[in-house]
C-alpha positions as CSV (number, residue, x, y, z in Angstrom):
1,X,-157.6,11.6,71.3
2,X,-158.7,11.9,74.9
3,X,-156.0,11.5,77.8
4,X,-156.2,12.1,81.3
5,X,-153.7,11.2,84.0
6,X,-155.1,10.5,87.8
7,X,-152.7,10.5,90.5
8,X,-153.4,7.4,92.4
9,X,-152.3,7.0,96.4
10,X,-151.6,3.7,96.5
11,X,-151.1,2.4,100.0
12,X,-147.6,2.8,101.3
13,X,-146.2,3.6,97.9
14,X,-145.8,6.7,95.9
15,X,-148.7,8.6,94.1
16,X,-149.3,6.2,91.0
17,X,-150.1,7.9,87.3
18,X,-152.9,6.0,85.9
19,X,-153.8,7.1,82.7
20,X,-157.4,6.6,81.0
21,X,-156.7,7.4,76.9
22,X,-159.7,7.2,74.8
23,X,-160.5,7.7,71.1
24,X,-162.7,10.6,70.3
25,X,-164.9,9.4,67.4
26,X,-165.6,6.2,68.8
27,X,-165.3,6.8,72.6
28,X,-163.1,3.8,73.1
29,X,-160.9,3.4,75.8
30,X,-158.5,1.8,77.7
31,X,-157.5,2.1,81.2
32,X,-153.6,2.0,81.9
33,X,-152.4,0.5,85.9
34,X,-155.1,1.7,88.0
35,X,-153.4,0.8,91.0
36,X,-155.8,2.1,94.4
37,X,-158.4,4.8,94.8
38,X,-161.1,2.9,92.3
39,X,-163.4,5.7,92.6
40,X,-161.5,8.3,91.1
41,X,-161.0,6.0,87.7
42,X,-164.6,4.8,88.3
43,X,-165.6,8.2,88.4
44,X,-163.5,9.7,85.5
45,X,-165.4,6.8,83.1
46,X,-168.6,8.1,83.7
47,X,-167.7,12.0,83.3
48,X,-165.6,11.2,79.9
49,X,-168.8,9.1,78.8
50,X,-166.1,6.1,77.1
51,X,-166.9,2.6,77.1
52,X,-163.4,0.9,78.6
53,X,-162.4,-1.5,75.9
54,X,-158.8,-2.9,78.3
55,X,-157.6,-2.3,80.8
56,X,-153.5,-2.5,80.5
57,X,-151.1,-3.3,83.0
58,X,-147.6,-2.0,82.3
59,X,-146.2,-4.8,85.0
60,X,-147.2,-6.6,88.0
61,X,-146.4,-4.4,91.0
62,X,-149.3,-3.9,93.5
63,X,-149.0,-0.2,93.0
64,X,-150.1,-0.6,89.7
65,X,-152.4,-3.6,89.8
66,X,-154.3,-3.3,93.6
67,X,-157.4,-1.2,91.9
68,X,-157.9,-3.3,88.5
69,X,-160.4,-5.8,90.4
70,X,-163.4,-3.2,91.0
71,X,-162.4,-1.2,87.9
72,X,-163.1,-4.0,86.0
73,X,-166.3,-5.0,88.1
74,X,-167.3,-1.8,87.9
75,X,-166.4,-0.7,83.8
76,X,-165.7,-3.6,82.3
77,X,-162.5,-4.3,80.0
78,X,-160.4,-7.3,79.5
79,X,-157.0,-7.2,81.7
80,X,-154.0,-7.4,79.8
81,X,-150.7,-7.9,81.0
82,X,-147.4,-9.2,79.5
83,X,-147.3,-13.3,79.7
84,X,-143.7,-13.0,82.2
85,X,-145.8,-10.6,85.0
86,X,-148.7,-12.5,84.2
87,X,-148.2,-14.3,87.2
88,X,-148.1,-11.6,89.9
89,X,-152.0,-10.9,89.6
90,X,-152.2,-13.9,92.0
91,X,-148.9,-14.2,93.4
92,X,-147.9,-11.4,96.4
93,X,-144.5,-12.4,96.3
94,X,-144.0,-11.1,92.3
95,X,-146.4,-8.3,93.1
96,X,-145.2,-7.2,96.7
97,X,-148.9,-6.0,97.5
98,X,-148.3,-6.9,101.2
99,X,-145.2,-4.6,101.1
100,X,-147.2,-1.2,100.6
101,X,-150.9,-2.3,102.5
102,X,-152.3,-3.4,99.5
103,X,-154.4,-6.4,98.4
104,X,-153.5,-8.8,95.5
105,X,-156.0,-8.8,93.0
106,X,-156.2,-12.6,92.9
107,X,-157.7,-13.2,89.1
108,X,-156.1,-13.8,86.2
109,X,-155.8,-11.3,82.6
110,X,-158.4,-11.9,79.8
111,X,-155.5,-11.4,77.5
112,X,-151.7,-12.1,77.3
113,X,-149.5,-9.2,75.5
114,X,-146.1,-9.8,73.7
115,X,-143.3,-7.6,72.2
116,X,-145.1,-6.1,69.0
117,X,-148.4,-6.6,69.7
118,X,-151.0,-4.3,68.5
119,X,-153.8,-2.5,70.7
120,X,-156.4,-0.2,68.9
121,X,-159.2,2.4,70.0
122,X,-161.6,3.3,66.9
123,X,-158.7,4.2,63.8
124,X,-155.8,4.8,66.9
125,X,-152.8,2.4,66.7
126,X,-150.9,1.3,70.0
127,X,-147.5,-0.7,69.9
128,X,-146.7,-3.0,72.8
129,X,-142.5,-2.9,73.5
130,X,-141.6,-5.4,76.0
131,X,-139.1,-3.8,78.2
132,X,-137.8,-5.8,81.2
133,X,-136.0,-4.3,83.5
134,X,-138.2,-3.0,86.7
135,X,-139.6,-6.6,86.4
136,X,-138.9,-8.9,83.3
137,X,-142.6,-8.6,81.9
138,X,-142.6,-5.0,81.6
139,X,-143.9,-3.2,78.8
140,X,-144.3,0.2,77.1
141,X,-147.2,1.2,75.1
142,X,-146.6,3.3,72.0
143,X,-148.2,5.5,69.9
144,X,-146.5,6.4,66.9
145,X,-149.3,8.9,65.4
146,X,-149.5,11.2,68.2
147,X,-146.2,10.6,69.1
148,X,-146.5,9.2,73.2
149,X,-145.5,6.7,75.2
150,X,-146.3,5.5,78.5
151,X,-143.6,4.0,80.2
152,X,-145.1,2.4,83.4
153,X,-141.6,2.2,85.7
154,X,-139.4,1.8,82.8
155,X,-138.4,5.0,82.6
156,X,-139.3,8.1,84.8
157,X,-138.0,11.9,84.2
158,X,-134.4,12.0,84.8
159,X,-134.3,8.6,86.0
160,X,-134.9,4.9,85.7
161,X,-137.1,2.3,87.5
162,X,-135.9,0.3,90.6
163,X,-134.4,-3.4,89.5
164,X,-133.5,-4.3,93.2
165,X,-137.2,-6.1,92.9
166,X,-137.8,-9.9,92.3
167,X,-137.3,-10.3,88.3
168,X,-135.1,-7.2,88.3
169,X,-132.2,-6.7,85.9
170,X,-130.5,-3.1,86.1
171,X,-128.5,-4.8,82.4
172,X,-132.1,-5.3,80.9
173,X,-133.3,-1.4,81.9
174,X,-130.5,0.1,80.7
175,X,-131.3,-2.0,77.2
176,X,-134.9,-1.5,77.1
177,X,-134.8,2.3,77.5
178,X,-131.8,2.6,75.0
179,X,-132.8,0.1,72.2
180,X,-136.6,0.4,72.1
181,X,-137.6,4.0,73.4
182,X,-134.6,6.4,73.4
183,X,-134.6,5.8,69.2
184,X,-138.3,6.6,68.9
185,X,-138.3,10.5,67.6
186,X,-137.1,13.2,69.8
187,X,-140.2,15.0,70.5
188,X,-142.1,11.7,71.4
189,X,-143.5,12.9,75.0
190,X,-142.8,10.6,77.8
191,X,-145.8,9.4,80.4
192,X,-144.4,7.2,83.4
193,X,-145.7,5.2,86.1
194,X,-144.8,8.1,88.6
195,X,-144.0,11.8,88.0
196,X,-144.4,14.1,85.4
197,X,-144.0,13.6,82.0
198,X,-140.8,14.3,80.1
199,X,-139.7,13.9,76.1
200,X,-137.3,12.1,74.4
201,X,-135.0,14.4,73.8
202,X,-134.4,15.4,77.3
203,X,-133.7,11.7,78.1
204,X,-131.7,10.5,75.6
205,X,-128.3,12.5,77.3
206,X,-128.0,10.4,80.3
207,X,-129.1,7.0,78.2
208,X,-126.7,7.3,75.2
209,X,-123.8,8.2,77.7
210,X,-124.5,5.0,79.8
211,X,-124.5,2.9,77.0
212,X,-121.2,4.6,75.2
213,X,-119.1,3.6,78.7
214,X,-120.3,-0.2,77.9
């Protein structure tokens, strides 16, 4: 497998981790939340040689959705997004573009993903886990052969994503993280939305406590 993480500025925001993950054999790829600075994913495409098969979309937040327009143009891919964010590709009040300088997208996904859904590259297997929370179409994406996943603003290192946003439940983070990724394996590594990566295992402390004082 080929994975590479570009930190994206995005606007007002924080630095955005877009990640471009690829399969070796079959130079698949997909694309996850390019968010701003186009030409550095734009670039990255034509130096791994990969022909984009999706682009993903781990929620609707202009942070992680502002670049996917001239990606797209530019490399192709379908957009995928969860069916409950769906919406904020053309709406600025669900994606809060106009809150950090950026631009809506204004188009809608090729392709709607639910809870379960499978995404492949060449023989690679990707799970789709809804996990509301940060907005109530968020999703991880999970592979359970190489043992990753990428957690958009679901979970960060130490920490969990904002739900003071519109469609935010701070009940429905706390769920997500503790029923769907703190029981994959322990040394499942950890790739957010923003920051470095983390592991399972390092995690799972501050999660099983907060759900123990329910």
């Amino acid at each position: 497998m080929i994975l590479k993480r570009l930190i994206l500025n995005c606007g007002d925001g924080d630095p955005t981790n877009c990640y471009i993950v690829a399969d070796e054999k079959s130079k698949e790829a997909f694309i996850i939340d390019p968010g701003g600075e186009s030409e550095k994913v734009i670039e990255m495409i034509s130096i791994l040689k990969v022909n984009v098969k999706y682009i993903i979309l781990t929620h609707c937040h202009g942070d992680h959705i502002s670049g996917v327009k001239e990606v797209k143009e530019k490399v192709g891919g379908k957009i995928l997004i969860h069916r409950m964010d769906a919406e904020g590709l053309c709406n600025e009040n669900l994606s809060l573009t106009y809150y950090i300088g950026l631009q809506n997208p204004d188009m809608e996904a090729d392709s709607i993903l639910d809870d379960e859904d499978k995404i492949h590259l060449g023989d690679i297997e990707f799970d789709i886990l809804h996990t509301p929370g940060h907005t109530k179409g968020g999703i991880c994406i999970y592979c359970p052969e190489h043992k990753m996943i990428f957690t958009g603003d679901t979970l960060f290192r130490g920490t969990w994503g904002r739900t003071d946003l519109p469609t935010g439940s701070f009940e429905d983070i706390i769920h997500s993280i503790t029923d769907k990724i703190m029981i994959l394996p322990e040394d499942t590594i950890i790739y957010p939305g923003h920051g470095k990566s983390s592991i399972v295992r390092e995690e799972e402390r501050i999660y099983l406590d907060l759900k123990a004082r329910e």
